[in-house]
C-alpha positions, 0 to 999 in steps of 0.5 A, a space after each residue: 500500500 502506498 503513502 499517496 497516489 496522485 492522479 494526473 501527469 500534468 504540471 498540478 499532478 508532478 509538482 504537487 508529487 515533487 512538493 509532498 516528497 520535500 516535505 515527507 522524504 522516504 513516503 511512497 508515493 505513485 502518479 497515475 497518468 493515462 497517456 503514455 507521456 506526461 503533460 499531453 494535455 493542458 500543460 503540453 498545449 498552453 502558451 508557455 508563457 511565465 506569466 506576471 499577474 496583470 490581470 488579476 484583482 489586487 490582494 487577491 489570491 490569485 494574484 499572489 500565487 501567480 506573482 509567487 508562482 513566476 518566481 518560484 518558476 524562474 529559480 526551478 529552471 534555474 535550479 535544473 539547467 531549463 532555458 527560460 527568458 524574461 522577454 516581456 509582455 506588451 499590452 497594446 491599445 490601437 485606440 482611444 477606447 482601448 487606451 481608456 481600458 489600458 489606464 485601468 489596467 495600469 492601475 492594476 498593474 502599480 497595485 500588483 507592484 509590477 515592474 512595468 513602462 508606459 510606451 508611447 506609439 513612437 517608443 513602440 514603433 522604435 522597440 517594435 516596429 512591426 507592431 501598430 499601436 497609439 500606447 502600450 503598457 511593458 510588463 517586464 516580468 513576463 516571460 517564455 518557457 517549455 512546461 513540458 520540460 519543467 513536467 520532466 524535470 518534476 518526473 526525475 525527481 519524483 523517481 530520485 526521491 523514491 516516487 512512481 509515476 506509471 504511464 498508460 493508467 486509466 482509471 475504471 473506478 474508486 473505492 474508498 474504505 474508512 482506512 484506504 483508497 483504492 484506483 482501479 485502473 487497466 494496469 493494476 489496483 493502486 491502494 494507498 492512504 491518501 488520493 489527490 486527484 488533479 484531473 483537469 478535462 475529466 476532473 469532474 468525472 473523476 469526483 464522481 467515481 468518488 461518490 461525490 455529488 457534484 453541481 458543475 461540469 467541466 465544460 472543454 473550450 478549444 483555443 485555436 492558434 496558427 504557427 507565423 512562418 519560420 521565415 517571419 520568427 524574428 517579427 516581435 521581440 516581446 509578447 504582444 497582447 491586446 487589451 481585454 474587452 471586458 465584453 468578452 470572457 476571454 483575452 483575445 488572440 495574442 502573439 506569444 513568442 516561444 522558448 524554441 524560437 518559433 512565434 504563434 497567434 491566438 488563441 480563440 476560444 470556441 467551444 469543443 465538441 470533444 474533451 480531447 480532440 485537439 487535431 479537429 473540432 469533431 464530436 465525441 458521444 459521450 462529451 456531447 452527451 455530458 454537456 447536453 444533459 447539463 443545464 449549466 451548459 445552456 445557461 453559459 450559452 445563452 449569457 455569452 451568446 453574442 461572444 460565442 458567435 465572434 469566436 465561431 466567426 474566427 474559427 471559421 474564417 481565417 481571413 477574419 482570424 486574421 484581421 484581428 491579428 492584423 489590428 496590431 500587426 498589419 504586416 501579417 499575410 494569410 501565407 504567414 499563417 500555418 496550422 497549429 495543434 489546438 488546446 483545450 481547456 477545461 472550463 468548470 461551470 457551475 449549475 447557474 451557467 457561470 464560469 468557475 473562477 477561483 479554486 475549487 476543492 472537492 474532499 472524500 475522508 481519503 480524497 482530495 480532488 482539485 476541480 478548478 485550478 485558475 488560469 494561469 495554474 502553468 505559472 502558480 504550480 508550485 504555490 498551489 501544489 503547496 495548498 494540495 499538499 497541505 490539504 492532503 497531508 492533514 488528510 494522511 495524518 
């Protein structure tokens, strides 16, 4: 029997496994992932961007653990040898209503006490030429990163410190007695004390083969980017975001550089019709069927119809995907965009049809599920694996 069994071999699974065997050396821990690669879903498919916590309310708890979280990120590269830069975000306004909303979040921004530079458009068209604004905010914190890379250098010392991590591992089922946690899976049964599941796009199926009565679902959104050609890589020196519509519950597409040279934009945001169809929007039965009998799924709709229909419109059209790109880089051309796997992430909603924002904790007697991990949970790993494994080791003692 083990000490601990984690299920999911995403950055939340790996660095809440890392943290719990620096604070109980020598437990027997095993991580439990069912593809055969770690970090294949969320984490294999997001930005890879370090970010600084622009967005976020001041004070607030996700401010705090993204600020702590880049950091912390940023000394664990370090630590073990991973290439990171510091590049820095550009908010760009393109007019005068944006730069309204761009003096708002430079109040947020001095709140958050981040190191940033008002721009002005002939400072922009000297630093970045081929970007087109009339103001922009310089966050300078903000950085790139492979996450994938970070997930195996979790993995390598997960194993160095004693611990499993066994790939190819569904789940069929969850037992829970008054002293053990059973994980039946297609490889094995998997008995330990104490279970933490961080499942991301299954995570609630996962609490219910726990017997949890749950009032949410998650709901999977597909971000859709293209690939700027290799021969345009050298376009932008920093990120280059626009400035949020509050209109929209999404950012809006992006230029994001990357760590192995290439440059990307997007993401949209459109619903899936599958959990994990990342080569094509097609329908899967079951995720259809889940989100079809779940009254929170037409709520959500029904509240943010109007924005649905502009995702769908870029989704749907390239050339439209592209003049949003083109509002603060004109130079791009239809043949600078090549394809790009999409990512999908996993939005939980609530009965109400409201977006789950903030940190959501389900608990059995023997099981801790993590059903909702606020963006960015790449960036904050560390510090939320703190609070998991907090959780998790009042649980086992």
């Amino acid at each position: 029997m083990y000490d601990f069994t984690i299920i999911g071999g995403g950055i939340l699974g790996l660095a809440s496994a890392f943290r719990l065997l620096q604070e109980r050396p020598g437990a027997s821990l095993v991580v439990l992932e069912k593809e055969n690669q770690l970090a294949r879903h969320q984490t294999g498919h997001n930005s890879g961007v370090i970010h600084a916590g622009v967005y976020y309310q001041p004070g607030s708890l996700k401010a705090r653990l993204c600020k702590e979280g880049a950091a912390r990120t940023i000394r664990f590269c370090e630590d073990h040898g991973i290439a990171y830069e510091r590049c820095g975000k550009l908010i760009v306004a393109t007019d005068e209503e944006e730069v309204q909303r761009l003096r708002g979040l430079e109040e947020r921004v001095v709140a958050n006490d981040l190191d940033y530079e008002q721009i002005s458009d002939g400072q922009l068209r000297e630093i970045e030429p081929n970007v087109a604004g009339v103001e922009a905010l310089l966050v300078r914190a903000t950085g790139i990163v492979d996450y994938g890379e970070i997930c195996e250098a979790f993995a390598e010392a997960i194993r160095e410190a004693g611990g499993e991590i066994r790939l190819g591992a569904t789940v069929a089922g969850i037992k829970e007695s008054d002293t053990e946690i059973t994980v039946e899976t297609n490889l094995d049964d998997f008995t330990s004390r104490t279970l933490i599941v961080c499942a991301g796009l299954q995570g609630d199926r996962l609490a219910m083969k726990s017997g949890i009565d749950i009032d949410f679902r998650v709901l999977p959104f597909r971000g859709e980017y293209y690939e700027i050609s290799r021969g345009r890589g050298e376009l932008v020196k920093h990120l280059i975001y626009p400035v949020p519509d509050p209109s929209l519950p999404f950012l809006g597409v992006h230029l994001t550089r990357h760590i192995d040279g290439s440059l990307s934009v997007g993401p949209n945001a459109v619903l899936s019709l599958g959990r994990e169809t990342y080569s094509g929007n097609f329908p899967v039965p079951q995720d259809m069927a889940d989100m079809m009998g779940f009254p929170g799924f037409y709520k959500l709709m029904a509240r943010f119809a109007a924005a649905g229909l502009y995702e769908l419109r870029g989704s749907l059209s390239k050339s439209v995907y592209l003049e949003r790109c083109r509002k603060y880089c004109p130079s791009l051309t239809l043949e600078d965009l090549e394809p790009k796997e999409a990512g999908i992430r996993a939005q939980t909603v609530s009965a109400d049809g409201k977006l789950v924002d903030d940190f959501l904790f389900l608990e059995t007697s023997r099981s801790l599920h993590v059903c909702n991990a606020p963006s960015p949970a790449a960036t904050s790993a560390l510090p939320i694996a703190d609070e998991i494994v907090s959780r998790a080791m009042r649980k086992a003692n």
